[in-house]
RODO-2510 file (C-alpha; in nm, 4 decimals, decimal comma):
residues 202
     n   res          X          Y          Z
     1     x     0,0000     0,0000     0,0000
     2     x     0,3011     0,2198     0,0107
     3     x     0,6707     0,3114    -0,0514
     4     x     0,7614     0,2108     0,3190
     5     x     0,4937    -0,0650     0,3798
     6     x     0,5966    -0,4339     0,4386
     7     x     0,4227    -0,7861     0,4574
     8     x     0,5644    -1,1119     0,5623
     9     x     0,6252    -1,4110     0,2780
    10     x     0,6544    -1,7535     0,3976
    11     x     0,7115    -2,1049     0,2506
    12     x     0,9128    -2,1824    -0,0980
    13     x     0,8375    -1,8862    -0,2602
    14     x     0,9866    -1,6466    -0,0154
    15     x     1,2574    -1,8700     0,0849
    16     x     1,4017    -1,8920    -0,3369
    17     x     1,3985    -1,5433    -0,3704
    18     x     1,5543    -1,4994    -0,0517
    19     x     1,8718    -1,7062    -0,1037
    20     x     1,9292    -1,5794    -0,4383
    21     x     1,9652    -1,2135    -0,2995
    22     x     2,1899    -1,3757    -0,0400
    23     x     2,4190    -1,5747    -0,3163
    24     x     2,4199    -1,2760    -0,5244
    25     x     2,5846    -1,0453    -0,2142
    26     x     2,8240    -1,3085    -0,1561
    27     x     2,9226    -1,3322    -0,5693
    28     x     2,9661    -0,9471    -0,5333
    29     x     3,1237    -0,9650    -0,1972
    30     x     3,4225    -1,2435    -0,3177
    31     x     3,4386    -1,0232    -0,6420
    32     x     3,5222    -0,7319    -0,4793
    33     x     3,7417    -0,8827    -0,2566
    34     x     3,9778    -1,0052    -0,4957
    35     x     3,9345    -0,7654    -0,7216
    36     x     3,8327    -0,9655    -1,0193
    37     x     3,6112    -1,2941    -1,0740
    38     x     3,8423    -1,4839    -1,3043
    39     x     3,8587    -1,7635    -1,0783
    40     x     3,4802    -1,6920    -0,8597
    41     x     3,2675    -2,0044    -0,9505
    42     x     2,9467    -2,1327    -0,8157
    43     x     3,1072    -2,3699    -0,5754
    44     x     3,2412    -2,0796    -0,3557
    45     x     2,8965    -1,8839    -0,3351
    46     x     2,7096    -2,2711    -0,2370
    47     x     2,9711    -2,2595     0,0601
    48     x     2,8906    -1,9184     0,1590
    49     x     2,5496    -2,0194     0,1541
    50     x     2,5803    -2,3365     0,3569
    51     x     2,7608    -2,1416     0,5894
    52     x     2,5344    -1,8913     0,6927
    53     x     2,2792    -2,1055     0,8573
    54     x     2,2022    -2,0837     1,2148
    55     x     2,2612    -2,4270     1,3376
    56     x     2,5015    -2,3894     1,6245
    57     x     2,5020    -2,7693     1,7645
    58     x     2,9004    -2,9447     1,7415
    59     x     2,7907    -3,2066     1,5514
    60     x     2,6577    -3,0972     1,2304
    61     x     2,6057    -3,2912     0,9648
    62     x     2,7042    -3,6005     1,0983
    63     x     2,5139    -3,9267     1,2201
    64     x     2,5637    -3,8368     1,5804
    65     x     2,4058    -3,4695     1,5205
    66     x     2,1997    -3,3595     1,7781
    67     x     1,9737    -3,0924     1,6360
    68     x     1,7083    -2,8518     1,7376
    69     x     1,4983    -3,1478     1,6382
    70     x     1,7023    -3,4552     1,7370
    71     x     1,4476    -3,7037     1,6147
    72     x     1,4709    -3,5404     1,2654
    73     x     1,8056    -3,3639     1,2755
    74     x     2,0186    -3,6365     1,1022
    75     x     2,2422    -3,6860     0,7778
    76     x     2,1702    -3,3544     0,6765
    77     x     1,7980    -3,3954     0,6050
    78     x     1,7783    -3,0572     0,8417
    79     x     1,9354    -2,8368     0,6741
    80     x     2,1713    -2,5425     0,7776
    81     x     1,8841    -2,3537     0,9794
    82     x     1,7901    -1,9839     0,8688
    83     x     2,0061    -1,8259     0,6434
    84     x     2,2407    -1,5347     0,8308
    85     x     2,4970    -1,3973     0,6351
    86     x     2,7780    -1,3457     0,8609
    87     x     2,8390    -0,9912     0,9887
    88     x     3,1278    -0,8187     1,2105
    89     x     3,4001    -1,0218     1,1348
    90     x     3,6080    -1,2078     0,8435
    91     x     3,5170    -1,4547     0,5794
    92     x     3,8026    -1,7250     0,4656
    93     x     3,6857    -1,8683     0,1363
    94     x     3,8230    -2,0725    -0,1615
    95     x     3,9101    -2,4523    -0,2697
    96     x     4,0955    -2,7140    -0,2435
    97     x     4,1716    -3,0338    -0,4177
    98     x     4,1672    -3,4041    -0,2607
    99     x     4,2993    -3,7090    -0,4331
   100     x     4,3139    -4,0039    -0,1651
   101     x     4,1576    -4,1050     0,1377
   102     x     4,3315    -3,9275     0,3755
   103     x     4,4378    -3,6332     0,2072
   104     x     4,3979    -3,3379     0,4365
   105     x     4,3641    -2,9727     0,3962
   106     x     4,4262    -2,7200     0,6848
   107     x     4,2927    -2,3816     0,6604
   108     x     4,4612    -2,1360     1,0090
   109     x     4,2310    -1,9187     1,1169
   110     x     4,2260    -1,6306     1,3961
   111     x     3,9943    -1,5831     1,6625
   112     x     4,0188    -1,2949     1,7955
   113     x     3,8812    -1,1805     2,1252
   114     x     3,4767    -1,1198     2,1748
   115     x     3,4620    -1,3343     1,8640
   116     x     3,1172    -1,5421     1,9257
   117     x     3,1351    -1,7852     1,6493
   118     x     3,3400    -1,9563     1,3868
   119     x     3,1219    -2,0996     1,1069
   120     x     3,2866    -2,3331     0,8294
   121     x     3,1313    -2,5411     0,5343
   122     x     3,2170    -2,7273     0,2193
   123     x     3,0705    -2,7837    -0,0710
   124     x     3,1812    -3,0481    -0,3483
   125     x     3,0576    -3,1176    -0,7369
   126     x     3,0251    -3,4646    -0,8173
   127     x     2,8680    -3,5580    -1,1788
   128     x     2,6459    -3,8289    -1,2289
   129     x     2,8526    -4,1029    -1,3355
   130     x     3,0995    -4,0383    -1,0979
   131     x     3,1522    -4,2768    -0,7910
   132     x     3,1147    -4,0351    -0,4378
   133     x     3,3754    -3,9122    -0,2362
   134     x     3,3527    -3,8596     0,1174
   135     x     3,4393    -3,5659     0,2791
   136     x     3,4803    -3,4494     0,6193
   137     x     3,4842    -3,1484     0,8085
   138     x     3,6802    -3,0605     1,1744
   139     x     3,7223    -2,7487     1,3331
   140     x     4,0013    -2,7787     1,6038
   141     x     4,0458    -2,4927     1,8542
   142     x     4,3904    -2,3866     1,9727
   143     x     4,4886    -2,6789     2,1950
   144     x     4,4233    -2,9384     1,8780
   145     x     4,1286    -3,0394     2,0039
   146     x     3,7799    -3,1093     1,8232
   147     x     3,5248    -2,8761     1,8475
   148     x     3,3255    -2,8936     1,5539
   149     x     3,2994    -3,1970     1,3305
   150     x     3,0512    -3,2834     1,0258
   151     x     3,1105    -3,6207     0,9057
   152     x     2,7582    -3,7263     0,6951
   153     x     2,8737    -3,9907     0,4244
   154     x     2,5956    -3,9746     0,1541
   155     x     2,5817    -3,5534     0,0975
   156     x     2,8432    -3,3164    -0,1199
   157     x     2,8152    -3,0688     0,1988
   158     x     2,9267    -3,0250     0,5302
   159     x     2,9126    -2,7639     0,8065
   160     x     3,0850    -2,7573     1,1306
   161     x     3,0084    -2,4750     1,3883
   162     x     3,1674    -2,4019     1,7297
   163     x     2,9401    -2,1156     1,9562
   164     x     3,1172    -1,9157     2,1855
   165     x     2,7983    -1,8231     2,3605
   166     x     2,7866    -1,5569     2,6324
   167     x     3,1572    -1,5852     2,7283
   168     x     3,2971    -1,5546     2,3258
   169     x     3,5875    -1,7932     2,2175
   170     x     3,8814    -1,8549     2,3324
   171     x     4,1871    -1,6475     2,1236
   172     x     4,4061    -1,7979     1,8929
   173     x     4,5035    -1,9761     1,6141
   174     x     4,2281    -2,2525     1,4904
   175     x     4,2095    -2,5465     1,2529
   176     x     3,9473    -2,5599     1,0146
   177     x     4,0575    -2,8965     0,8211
   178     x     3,8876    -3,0790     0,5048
   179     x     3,9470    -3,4818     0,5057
   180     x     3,9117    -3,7163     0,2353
   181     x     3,7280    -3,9785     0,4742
   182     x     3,7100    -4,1794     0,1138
   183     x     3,8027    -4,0142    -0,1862
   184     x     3,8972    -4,1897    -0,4933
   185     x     3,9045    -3,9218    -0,7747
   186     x     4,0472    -3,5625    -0,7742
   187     x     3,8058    -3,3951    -0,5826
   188     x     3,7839    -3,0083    -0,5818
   189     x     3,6250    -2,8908    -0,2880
   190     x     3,5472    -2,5296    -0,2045
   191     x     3,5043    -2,3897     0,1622
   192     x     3,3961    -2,0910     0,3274
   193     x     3,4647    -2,0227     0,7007
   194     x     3,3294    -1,7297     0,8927
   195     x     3,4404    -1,5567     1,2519
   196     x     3,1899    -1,3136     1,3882
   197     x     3,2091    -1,1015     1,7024
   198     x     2,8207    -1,0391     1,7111
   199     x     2,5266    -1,2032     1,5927
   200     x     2,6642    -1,5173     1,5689
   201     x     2,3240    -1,7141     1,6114
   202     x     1,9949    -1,6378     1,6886
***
């Protein structure tokens, strides 16, 4: 009825139009970034995406997850939560490539203090004659230990969270780290890994 006037949209067709606006701001966000989008490709934006959900639980993604609905909340079937594009903070983002079980890729990144959140998430193509690789994700904190692990074995996506809460993270240097739990082809795999001081979830 007006310039300023706003209605709610629920269901499918708010939720498409929604995410595209989101993966668009990302596209423009790694674009400017870098200064160029030679190398951007869809793979990087789906991480983004992945990454912005408000799941908060340790074990995302995995067959132990316990989710906001724990008799629902496994293998992925539950999504990533609401979409919240990460604010306040830094965004790590780009690929790797994984050629054997066991490979492993380590990605360092700082938490600094009053940081409430580290979000990270893959994202891997696989065509339809190809056999799948599993991939794992681990977020380690800066005593090596695990604090966030997604470990699903039938999805091309992962997400691993760790939530400060009230109290924020502890400082330092963490591990986000991409595993070939079984991987036999070359496997490109993009990531995206966010640290936020405020409005981590919620």
């Amino acid at each position: 009825s007006g310039n300023n006037a706003t209605m709610e949209m629920t269901g499918t067709s708010g939720a498409s139009p929604t995410i595209a606006a989101m993966a668009q701001i990302f596209n423009n966000l790694f674009e400017k970034a870098t200064n160029t989008a030679d190398w951007l490709s869809p793979g990087h934006v789906y991480a983004a995406l992945i990454g912005s959900g408000e799941h908060s639980t340790i074990w995302e993604g995995s067959y132990t997850y316990i989710g906001t609905e724990p008799g629902v909340a496994t293998l992925n079937i539950e999504g990533v939560g609401r979409p919240k594009m990460p604010v306040n903070g830094t965004v790590t983002f780009g690929a790797v490539t994984l050629g054997n079980t066991g490979d492993l890729a380590t990605v360092n990144v700082n938490v600094p203090q009053g940081a409430c959140g580290v979000k990270g998430a893959i994202w891997w193509p696989e065509s339809a004659g190809q056999d799948h690789n599993d991939i794992d994700l681990i977020i380690r904190n800066p005593n090596n230990i695990i604090v966030g692990l997604a470990e699903s074995g039938n999805s091309v996506w992962e997400r691993a969270s760790v939530d400060g809460g009230v109290k924020g993270l502890p400082v330092g240097q963490y591990k986000v780290q991409i595993l070939g739990f079984g991987v036999n082809s070359q496997q490109p795999v993009y990531y995206s890994i966010s640290v936020s001081k405020s409005q981590c979830w919620g």
